[in-house]
N, C-alpha and C positions, 0 to 999 in steps of 0.2 A: 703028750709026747714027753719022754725023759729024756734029760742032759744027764749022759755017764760021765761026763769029765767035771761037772758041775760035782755031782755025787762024791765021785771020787775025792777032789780038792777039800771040799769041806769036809768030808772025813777025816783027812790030817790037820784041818786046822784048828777039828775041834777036839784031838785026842791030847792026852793026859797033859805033859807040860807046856805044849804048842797052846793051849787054850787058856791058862795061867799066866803066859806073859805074852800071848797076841789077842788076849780077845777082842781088841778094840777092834784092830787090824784084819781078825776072820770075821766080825758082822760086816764090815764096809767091801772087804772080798764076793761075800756070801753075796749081799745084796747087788750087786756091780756084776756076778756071774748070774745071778736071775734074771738081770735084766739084758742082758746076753741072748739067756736060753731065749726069753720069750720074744727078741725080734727075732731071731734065727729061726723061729717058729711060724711068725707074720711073714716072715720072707719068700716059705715054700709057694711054689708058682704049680697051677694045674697043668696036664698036660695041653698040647694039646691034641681038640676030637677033631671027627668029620663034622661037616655041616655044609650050608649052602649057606652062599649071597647071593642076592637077587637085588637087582635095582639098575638106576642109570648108571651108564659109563662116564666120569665127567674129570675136568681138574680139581683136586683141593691140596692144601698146600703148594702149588709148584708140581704135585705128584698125579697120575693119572691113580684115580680110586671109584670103589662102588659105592652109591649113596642108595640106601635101604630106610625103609619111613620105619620109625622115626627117629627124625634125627640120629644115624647111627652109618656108619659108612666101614669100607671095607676095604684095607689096602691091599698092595701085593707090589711085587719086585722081582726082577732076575728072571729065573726061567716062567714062575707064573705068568711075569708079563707077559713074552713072548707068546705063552700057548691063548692066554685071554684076547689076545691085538691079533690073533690071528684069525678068531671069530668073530670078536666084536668090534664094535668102532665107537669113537667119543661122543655120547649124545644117544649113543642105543641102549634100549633095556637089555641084559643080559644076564644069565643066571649061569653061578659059578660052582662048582663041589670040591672038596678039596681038605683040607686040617683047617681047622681056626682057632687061632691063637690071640689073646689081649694085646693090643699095643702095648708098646713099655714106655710110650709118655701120654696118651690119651683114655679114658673113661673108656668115651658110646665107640668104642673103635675096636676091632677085629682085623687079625692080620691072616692072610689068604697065604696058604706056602700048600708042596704037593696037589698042585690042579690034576683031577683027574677024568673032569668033565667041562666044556664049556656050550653055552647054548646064547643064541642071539635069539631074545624075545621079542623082538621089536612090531613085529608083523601082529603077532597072534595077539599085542598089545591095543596094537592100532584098532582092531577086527573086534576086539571085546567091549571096548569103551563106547558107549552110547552115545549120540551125539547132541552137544547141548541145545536145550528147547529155543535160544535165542541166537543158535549159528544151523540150523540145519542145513546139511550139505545138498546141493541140488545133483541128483542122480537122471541119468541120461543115458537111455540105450546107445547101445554102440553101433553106429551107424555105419557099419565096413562099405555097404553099396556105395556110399560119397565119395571114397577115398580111390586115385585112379588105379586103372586097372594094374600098373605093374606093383602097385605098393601090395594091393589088395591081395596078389600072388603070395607077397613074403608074409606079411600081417593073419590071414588067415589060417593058415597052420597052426600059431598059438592060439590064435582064439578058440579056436577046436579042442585043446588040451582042457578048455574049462568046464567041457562038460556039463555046462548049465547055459540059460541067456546071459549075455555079456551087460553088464552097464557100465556108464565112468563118471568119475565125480569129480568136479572140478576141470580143469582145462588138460585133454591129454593129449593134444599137439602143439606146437608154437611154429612158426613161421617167420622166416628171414629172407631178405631181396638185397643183392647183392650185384650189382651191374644189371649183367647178363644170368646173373646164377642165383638157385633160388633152394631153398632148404627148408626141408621138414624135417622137424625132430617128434617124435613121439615115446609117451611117458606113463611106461606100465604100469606103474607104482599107482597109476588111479582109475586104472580097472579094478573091478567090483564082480565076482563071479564064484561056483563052487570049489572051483580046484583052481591055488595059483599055483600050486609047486612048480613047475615048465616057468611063471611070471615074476617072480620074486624070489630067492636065493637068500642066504649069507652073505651074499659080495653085493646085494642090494638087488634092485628089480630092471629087468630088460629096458634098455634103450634104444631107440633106433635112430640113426641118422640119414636121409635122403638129399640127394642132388638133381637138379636137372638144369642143365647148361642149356643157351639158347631155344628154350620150350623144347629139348628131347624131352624123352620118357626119363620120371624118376628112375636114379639109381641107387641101393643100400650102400652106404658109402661106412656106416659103422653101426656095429650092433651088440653089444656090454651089458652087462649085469652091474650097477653103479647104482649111487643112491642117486641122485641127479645130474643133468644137463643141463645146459644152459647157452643157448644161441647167440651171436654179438660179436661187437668190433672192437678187439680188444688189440692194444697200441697200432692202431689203426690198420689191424689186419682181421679179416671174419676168420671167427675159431670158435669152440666151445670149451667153455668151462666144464670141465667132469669131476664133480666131487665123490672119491671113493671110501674104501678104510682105509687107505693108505694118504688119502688127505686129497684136494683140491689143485689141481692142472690144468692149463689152456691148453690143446692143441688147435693146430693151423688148420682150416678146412678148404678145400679138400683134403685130403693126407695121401 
């Protein structure tokens, strides 16, 4: 890359009498405009391209960013936030398109501007990862006939969307007693089958909440797309914990 003004300047400074009684003065010029050009040259920045991040949603510095292996993370701000938080949530895998640009104080770091895709991978994540040889999950058909008959009314329906036999892993009801009142919560998020799409969303995986006052028949009292639930007596009144993307809330139960 050529410096015209570099060119230019030592042209006069090296012509006829200018160079006779400066030349001390035009090599210290000369040299001093070289080293000019050549940061001004270090300087130019690339644009920037498209590309994707992929990885956890999580904090670093203070700022919510993408952590990509290895070691290399992936900020963003302003409007990317908005469109990123409105897919994902802090702690989900999530895959983002968009420009990527160098941080201007960090190395392994890429900055996210122009989002024009966002995708919450967290599911398809969960579903590909093998499970280790020294935690293996215990899988259990789903037993709908157990569950009383008016549950079994609403519960059914989805089970049907999966289009294969159902199984679950792990605990997918919890239970609360409450004087006279009694609560079942159930927790899609660990069913195991072909087709979740109807079971699992973006806003997290179906949950259901039931009542039954003095041995009535249960009744559906709430039913959400959240990441979890959580049953309990919180400042000494029964409510449930619902942790979403939009963060962690009590409500009162019944509502």
């Amino acid at each position: 890359m050529a410096c015209p003004a570099l060119h230019n300047h030592t042209s006069t400074l090296f012509s006829g009498e200018t160079m006779s009684k400066r030349g001390g003065y035009a090599v210290t010029v000369l040299a001093a405009a070289s080293l000019l050009c050549s940061v001004s040259i270090k300087l130019v920045k690339a644009a920037p391209e498209p590309g994707v991040c992929s990885g956890v949603l999580t904090k670093s510095g203070g700022n919510l960013a993408i952590v990509e292996e290895p070691e290399h993370i992936c900020t963003f701000g302003g409007e990317a936030e908005g469109k990123i938080l409105a897919v994902c949530a802090e702690g989900h895998y999530c895959e983002v398109e968009g420009l990527l640009d160098d941080c201007k104080d960090a190395g392994e770091c890429s900055e996210i501007t122009n989002v024009v895709s966002v995708r919450d991978t967290t599911l398809a994540k969960q579903q590909e990862q093998p499970p280790l040889p020294d935690a293996l999950p215990s899988f259990q058909p789903f037993d709908l006939a157990s569950l009383p008959a008016e549950i079994r009314l609403e519960i059914e329906p989805v089970v049907r969307t999966c289009r294969s036999p159902v199984t679950v892993v792990g605990e997918f009801s919890s239970y609360l007693v409450d004087h006279s009142e009694r609560f079942l919560a159930f927790h899609f998020e660990n069913v195991r089958c072909a087709d979740l799409a109807a079971i699992c969303k973006t806003d997290g995986c179906l949950h259901q909440i039931y009542l039954s006052e003095g041995n009535e028949p249960y009744q559906l009292i709430t039913s959400t797309y959240v990441f979890e639930v959580e049953l309990g007596h919180f400042d000494g009144v029964v409510g449930a914990k619902i942790t979403s993307k939009e963060g962690t809330r009590v409500v009162r139960l019944p509502q």
